[in-house]
C-alpha positions as CSV (number, residue, x, y, z in Angstrom):
1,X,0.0,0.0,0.0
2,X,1.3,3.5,-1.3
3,X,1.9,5.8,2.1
4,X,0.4,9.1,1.0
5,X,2.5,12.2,0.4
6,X,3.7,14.8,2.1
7,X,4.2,18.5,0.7
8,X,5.7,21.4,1.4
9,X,4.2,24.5,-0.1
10,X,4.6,28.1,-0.5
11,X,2.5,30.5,-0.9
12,X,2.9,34.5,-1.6
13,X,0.5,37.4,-0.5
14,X,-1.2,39.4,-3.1
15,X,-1.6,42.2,-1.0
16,X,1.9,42.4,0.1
17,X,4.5,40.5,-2.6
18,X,7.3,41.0,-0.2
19,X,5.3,38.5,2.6
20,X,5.5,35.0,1.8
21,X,4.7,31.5,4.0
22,X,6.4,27.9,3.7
23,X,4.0,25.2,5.1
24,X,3.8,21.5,5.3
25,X,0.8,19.5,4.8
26,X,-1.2,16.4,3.1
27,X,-3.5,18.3,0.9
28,X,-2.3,21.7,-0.7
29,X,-5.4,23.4,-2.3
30,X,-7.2,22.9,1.0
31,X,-4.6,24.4,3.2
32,X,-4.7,27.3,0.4
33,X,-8.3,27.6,1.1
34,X,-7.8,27.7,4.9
35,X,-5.2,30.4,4.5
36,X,-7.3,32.3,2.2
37,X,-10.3,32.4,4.6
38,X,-8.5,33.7,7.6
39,X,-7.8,30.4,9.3
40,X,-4.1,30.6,10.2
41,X,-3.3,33.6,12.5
42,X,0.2,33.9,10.6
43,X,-1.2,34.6,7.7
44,X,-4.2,36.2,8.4
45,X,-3.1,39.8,8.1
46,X,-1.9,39.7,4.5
47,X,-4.8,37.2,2.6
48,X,-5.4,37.0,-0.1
49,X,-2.7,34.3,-0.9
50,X,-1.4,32.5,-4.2
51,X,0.0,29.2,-4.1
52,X,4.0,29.9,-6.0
53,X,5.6,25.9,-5.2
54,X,4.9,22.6,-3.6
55,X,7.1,19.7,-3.3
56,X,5.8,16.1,-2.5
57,X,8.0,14.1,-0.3
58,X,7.1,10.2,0.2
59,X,8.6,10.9,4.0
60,X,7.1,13.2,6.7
61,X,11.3,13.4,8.3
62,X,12.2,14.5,4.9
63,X,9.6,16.7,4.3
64,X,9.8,18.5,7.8
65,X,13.5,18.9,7.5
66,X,13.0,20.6,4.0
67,X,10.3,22.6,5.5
68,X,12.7,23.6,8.4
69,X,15.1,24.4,5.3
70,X,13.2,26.7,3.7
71,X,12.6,28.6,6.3
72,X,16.1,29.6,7.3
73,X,18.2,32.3,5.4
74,X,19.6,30.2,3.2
75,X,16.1,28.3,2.2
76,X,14.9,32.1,1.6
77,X,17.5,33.1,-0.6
78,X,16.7,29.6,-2.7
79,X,13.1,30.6,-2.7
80,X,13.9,34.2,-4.0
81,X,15.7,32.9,-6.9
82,X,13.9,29.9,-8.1
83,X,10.6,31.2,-7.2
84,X,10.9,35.1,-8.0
């Protein structure tokens, strides 16, 4: 039996281009929806929000860790350039 996937998403305001999110979650359009409604207190403030990447990882450890990643300087300055 196939273990479902993991992803790891980010997402960009429309309000406010210079605010973005990285997130980790089974299912990707409905975390976008729960962003978009004003669901997640960090990201509230700058809805609406547009879905830029998402990676599937077959492991929740690898997945996490890329999260984690993505998240520090150096995973920000990746996102900057490969996701302008």
């Amino acid at each position: 039996m196939e273990q479902p996937r993991r992803f790891v998403y980010l997402i960009r305001s429309v309000a406010d281009p210079t605010r973005h999110y990285v997130g980790l979650t089974w299912d990707v359009g409905s975390r976008l929806h729960s962003h978009n409604q004003g669901q997640s207190p960090h990201t509230a403030r700058y809805r609406p929000w547009r879905l830029v990447v998402y990676l599937a990882f077959a492991s929740t450890d690898s997945a996490a860790r890329f999260a984690k990643h993505m998240k520090s300087t150096a995973g920000r300055a990746l996102a900057e350039r490969y996701f302008p």
